[in-house]
VOPAGU-2260 file (C-alpha; in pm, 1 decimal, decimal comma):
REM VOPAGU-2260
SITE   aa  ch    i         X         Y         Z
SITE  UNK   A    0       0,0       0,0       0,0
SITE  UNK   A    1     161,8     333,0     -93,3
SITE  UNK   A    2      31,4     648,9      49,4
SITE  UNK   A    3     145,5     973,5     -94,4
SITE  UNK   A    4      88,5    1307,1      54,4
SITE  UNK   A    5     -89,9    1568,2    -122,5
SITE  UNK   A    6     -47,9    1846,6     147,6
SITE  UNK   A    7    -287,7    1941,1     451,3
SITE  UNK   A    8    -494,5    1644,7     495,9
SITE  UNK   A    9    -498,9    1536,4     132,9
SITE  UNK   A   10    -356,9    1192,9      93,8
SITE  UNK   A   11    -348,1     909,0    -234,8
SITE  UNK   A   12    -351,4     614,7    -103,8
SITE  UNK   A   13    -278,5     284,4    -358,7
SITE  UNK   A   14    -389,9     -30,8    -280,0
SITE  UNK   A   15    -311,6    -367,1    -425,7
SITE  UNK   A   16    -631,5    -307,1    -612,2
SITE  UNK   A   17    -773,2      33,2    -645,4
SITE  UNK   A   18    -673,3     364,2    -566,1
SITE  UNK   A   19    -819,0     624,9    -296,2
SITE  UNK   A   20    -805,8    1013,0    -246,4
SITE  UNK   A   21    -873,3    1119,7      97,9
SITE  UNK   A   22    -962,8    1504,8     133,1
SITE  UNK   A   23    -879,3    1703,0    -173,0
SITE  UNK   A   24    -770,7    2057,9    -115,4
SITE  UNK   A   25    -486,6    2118,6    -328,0
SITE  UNK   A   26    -522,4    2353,6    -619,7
SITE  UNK   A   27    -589,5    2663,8    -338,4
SITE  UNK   A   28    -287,2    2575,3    -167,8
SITE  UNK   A   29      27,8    2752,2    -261,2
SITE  UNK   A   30     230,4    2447,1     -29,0
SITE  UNK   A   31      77,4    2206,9    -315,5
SITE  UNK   A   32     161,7    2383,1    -628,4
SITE  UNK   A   33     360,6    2105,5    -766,0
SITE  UNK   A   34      52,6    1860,5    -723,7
SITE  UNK   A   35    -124,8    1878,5   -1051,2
SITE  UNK   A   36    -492,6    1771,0   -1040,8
SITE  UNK   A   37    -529,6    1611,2   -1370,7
SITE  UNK   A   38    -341,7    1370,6   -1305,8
SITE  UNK   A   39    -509,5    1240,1   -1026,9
SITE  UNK   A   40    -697,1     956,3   -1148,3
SITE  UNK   A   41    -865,7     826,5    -833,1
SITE  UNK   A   42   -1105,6     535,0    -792,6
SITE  UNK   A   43   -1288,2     686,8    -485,8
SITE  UNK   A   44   -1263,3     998,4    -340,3
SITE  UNK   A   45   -1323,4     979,5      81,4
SITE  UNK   A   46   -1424,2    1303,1     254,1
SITE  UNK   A   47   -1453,0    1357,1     606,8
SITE  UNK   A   48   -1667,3    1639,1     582,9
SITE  UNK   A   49   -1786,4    1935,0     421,3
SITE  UNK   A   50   -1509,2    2244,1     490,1
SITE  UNK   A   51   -1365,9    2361,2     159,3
SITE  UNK   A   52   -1046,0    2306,2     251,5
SITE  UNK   A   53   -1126,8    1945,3     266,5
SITE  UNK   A   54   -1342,4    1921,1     -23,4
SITE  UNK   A   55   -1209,5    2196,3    -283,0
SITE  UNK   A   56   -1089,1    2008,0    -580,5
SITE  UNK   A   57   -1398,3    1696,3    -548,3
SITE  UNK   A   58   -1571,5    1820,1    -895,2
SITE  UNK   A   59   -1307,2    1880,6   -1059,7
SITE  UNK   A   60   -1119,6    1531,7    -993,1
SITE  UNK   A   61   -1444,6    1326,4    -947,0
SITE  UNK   A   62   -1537,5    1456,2   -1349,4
SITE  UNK   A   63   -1229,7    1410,4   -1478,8
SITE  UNK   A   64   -1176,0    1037,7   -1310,0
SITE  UNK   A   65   -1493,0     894,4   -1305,4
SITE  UNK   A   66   -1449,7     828,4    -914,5
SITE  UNK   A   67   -1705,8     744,6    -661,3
SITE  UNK   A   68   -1721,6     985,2    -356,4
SITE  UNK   A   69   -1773,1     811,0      12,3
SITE  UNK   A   70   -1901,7    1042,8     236,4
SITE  UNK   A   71   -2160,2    1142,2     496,7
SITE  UNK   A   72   -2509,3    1184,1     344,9
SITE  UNK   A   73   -2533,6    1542,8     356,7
SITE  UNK   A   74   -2196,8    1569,1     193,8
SITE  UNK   A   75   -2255,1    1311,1     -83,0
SITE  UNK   A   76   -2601,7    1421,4    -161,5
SITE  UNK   A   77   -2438,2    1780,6    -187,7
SITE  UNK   A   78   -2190,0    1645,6    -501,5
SITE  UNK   A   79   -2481,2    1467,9    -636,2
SITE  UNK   A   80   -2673,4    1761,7    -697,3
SITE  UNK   A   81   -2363,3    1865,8    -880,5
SITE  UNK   A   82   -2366,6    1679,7   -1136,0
SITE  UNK   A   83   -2112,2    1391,7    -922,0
SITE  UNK   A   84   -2255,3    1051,3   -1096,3
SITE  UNK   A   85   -2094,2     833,7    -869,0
SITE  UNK   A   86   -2128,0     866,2    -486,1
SITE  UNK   A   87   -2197,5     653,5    -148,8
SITE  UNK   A   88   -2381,4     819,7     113,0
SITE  UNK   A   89   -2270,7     678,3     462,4
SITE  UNK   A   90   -2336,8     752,5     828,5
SITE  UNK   A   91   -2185,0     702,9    1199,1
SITE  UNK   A   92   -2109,9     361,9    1319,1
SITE  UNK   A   93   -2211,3     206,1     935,7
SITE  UNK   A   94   -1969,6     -14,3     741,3
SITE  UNK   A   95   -1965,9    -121,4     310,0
SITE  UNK   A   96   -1752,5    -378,7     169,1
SITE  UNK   A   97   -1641,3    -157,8    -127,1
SITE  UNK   A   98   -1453,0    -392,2    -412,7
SITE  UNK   A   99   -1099,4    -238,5    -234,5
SITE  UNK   A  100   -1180,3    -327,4     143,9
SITE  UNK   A  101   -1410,4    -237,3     372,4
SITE  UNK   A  102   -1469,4      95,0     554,9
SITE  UNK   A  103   -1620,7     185,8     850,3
SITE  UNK   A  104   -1767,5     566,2     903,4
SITE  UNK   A  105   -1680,9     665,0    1291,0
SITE  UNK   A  106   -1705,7     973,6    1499,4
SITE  UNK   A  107   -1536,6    1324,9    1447,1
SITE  UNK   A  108   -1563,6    1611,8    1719,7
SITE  UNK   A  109   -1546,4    1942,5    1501,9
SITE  UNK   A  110   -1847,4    2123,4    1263,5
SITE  UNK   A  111   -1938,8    2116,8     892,3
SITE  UNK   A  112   -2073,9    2297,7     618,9
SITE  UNK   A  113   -2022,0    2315,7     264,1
SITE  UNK   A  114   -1864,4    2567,2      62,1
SITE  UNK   A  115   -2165,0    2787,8      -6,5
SITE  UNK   A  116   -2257,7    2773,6     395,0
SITE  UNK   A  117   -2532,9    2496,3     364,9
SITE  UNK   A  118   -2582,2    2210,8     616,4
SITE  UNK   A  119   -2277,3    1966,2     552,6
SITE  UNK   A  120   -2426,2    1696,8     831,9
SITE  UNK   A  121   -2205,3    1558,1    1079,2
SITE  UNK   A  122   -1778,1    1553,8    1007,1
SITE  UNK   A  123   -1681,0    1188,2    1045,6
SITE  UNK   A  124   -1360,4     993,3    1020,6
SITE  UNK   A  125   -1281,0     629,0     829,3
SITE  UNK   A  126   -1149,1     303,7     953,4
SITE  UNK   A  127   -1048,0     127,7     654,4
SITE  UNK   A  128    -966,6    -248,9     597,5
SITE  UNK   A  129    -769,4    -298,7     290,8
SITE  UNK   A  130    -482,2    -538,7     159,9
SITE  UNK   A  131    -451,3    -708,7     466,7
SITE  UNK   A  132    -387,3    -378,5     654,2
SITE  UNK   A  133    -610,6    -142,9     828,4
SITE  UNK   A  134    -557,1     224,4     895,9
SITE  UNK   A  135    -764,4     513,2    1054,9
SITE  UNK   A  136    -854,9     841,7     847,7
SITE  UNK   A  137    -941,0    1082,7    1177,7
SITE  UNK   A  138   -1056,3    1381,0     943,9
SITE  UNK   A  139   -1054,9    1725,8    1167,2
SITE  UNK   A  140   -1108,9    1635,4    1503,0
SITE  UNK   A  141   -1054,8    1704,3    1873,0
SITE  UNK   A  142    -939,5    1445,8    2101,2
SITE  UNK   A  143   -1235,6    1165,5    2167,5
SITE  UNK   A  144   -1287,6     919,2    2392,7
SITE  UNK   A  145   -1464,9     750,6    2132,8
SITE  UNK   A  146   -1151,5     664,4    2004,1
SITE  UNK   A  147   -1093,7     402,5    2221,2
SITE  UNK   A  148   -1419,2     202,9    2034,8
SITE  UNK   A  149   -1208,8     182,7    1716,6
SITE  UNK   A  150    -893,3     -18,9    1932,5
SITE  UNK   A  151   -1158,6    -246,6    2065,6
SITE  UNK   A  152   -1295,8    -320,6    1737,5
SITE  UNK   A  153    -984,1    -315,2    1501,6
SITE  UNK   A  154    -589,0    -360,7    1493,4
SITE  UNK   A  155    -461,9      -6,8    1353,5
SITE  UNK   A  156    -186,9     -57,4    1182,3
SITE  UNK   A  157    -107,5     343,4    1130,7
SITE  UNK   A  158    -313,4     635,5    1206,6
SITE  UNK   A  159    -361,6     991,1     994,7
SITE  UNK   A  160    -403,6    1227,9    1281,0
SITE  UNK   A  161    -436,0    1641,6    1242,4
SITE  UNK   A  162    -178,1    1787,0    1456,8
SITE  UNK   A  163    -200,8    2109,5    1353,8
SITE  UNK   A  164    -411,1    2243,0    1665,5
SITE  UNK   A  165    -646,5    2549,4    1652,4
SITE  UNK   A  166    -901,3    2434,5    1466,2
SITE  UNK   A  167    -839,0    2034,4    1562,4
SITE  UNK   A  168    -639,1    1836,9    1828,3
SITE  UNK   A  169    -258,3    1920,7    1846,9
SITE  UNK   A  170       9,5    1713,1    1807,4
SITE  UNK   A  171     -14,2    1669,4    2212,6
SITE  UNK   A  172    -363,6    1533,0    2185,5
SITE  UNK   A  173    -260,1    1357,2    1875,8
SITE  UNK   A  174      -6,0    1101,5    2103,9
SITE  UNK   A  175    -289,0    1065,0    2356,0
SITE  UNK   A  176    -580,9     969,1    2043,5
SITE  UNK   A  177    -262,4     653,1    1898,2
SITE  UNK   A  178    -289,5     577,8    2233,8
SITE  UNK   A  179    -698,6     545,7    2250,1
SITE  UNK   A  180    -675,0     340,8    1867,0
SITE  UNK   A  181    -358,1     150,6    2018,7
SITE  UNK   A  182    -154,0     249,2    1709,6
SITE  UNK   A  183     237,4     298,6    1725,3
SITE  UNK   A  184     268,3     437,2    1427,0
SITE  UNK   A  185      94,3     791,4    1290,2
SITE  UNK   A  186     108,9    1040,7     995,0
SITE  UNK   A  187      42,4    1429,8    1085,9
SITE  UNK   A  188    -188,7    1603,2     863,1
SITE  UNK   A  189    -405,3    1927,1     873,7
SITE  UNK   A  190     -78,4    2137,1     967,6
SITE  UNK   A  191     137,1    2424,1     853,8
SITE  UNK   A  192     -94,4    2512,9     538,7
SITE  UNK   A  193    -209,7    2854,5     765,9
SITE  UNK   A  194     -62,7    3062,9     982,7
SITE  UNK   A  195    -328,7    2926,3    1270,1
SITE  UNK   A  196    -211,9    2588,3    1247,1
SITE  UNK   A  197     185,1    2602,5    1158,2
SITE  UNK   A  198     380,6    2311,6    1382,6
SITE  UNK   A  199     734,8    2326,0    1498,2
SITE  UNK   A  200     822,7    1935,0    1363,0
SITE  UNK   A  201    1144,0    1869,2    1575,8
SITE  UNK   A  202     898,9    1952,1    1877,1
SITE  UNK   A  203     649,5    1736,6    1763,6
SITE  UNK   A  204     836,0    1450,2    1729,0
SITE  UNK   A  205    1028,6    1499,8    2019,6
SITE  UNK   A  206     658,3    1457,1    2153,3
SITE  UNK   A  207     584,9    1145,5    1990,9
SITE  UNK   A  208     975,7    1018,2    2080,2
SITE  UNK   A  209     860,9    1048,6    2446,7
SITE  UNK   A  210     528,6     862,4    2376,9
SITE  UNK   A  211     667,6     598,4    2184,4
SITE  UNK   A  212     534,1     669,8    1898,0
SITE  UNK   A  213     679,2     703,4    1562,5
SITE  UNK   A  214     524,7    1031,1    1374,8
SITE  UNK   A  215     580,2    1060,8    1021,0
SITE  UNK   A  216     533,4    1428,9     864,2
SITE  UNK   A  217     570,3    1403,6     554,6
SITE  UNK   A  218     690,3    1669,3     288,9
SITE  UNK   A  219     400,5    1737,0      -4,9
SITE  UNK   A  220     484,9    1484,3    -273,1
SITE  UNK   A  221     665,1    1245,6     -51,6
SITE  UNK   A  222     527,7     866,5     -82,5
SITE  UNK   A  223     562,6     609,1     268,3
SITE  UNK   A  224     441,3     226,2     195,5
SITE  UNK   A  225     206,6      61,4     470,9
């Protein structure tokens, strides 16, 4: 599985089978200038929730690829009215066997809306089962003891956790929510792209040093295999 990071909490993940886009928001970002959307060819495009700088680039890379979008029902329902063909409405605590693996739609603590202000339901994360591996998607959240449901239900190999503070958990609450999954290993995301939510790395490592975890922060464009 190679997962390639797109910058802020954009990632492309491939699997042995199909290939997944977590989070678009790249052509507004001057840190992601190299990343050019056309040739993202997704499969399925997974969104956590509704803020544009999660879902800025969807129409553009769900027309051009023919992908399916997963998302909450507000969110998916929103791209459908679009003119997005292809979508999967989900909920909290519901699970699909898509033809890649299987994903479960669990709890975020933050707020959504779509672009133009309306109603963007309720911001989620994913727990996804794929190629023998399984990984948690946290999308923008605070630090939640619901997190400890996912460790009791599934073996995380790796966790994508915001770090970035302000407007979700910090990199602080970020060591304490691998705990909660029981995950040693974690990639930072939602960080540095404003000036709210810019991250001194060697501290945050240090962090995760002391926790015995091993943080990854990735530059934009830089691929890690799982």
């Amino acid at each position: 599985m190679n997962i390639t990071f797109l910058g802020h909490s954009s990632f492309l993940i491939e699997t042995g089978s199909k290939t997944l886009l977590f989070d678009p928001f790249i052509s507004p970002n001057p840190l992601a200038k190299d990343i050019k959307l056309e040739e993202l060819k997704p499969d399925y495009i997974l969104l956590s929730h509704g803020h544009e700088d999660h879902v800025a680039d969807v129409e553009e890379i769900a027309k051009n690829s023919g992908a399916t979008i997963i998302a909450n029902f507000e969110v998916a329902t929103w791209f459908g009215n679009k003119g997005i063909e292809k979508t999967h409405p989900m909920n909290h605590g519901g699970s699909w066997d898509f033809d890649f693996g299987r994903v479960k739609f669990v709890n975020a603590v933050h707020s959504s809306c779509m672009p133009d202000g309306s109603y963007g339901g309720n911001p989620g994360g994913f727990v996804i089962e794929a190629d023998g591996k399984t990984f948690y998607y946290a999308g923008d959240t605070a630090l939640t003891l619901d997190m400890k449901l996912i460790a009791e239900e599934f073996r995380i190999d790796l966790a994508f956790l915001p770090i970035g503070s302000n407007f979700t958990m910090g990199y602080k609450d970020a060591m304490k929510a691998a705990k909660f999954v029981n995950t040693k290993k974690v990639i930072g995301m939602h960080f540095d792209t404003f000036p709210y939510i810019i991250v001194n790395h060697e501290e945050a490592l240090n962090e995760a040093s002391k926790n015995g975890i091993e943080l990854t922060i990735l530059e934009i464009g830089a691929s890690v295999q799982l």
